[in-house]
C-alpha positions in Angstrom: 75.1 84.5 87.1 76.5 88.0 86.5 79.9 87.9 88.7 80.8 84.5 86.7 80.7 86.2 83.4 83.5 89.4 84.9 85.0 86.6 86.5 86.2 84.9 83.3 85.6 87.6 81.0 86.9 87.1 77.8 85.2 89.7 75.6 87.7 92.8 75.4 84.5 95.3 76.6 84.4 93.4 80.0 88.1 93.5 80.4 88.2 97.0 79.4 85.2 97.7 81.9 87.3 95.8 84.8 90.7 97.6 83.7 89.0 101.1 84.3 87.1 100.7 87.4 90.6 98.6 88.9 92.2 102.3 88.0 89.9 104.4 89.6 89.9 102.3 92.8 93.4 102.5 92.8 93.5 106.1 92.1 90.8 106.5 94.6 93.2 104.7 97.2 96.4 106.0 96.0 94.6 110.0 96.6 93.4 109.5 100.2 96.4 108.0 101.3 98.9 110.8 100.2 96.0 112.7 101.9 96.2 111.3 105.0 99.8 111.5 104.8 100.0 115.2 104.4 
C-alpha cells in the first residue's frame, strides 16, 4: 500500500516530498486566515 510507505518513510526524497507539501498547506492556511482577518 502507498500511504504505508509516506507513513514510515525513511528515504530522504519521501521525507523531503512530505516536508514541502506540510509547508504549503500551512502556508496555504496561514494566507487565508490573515485574509479573513483583514
Amino acid at each position: 500500500m502507498r500511504w504505508r510507505r509516506w507513513l514510515m518513510a525513511n528515504s530522504h526524497k519521501d521525507v523531503g516530498t512530505m516536508y514541502l507539501i506540510a509547508g504549503m498547506w500551512s502556508g496555504i492556511g496561514g494566507f487565508s486566515l490573515s485574509w479573513m482577518m483583514r
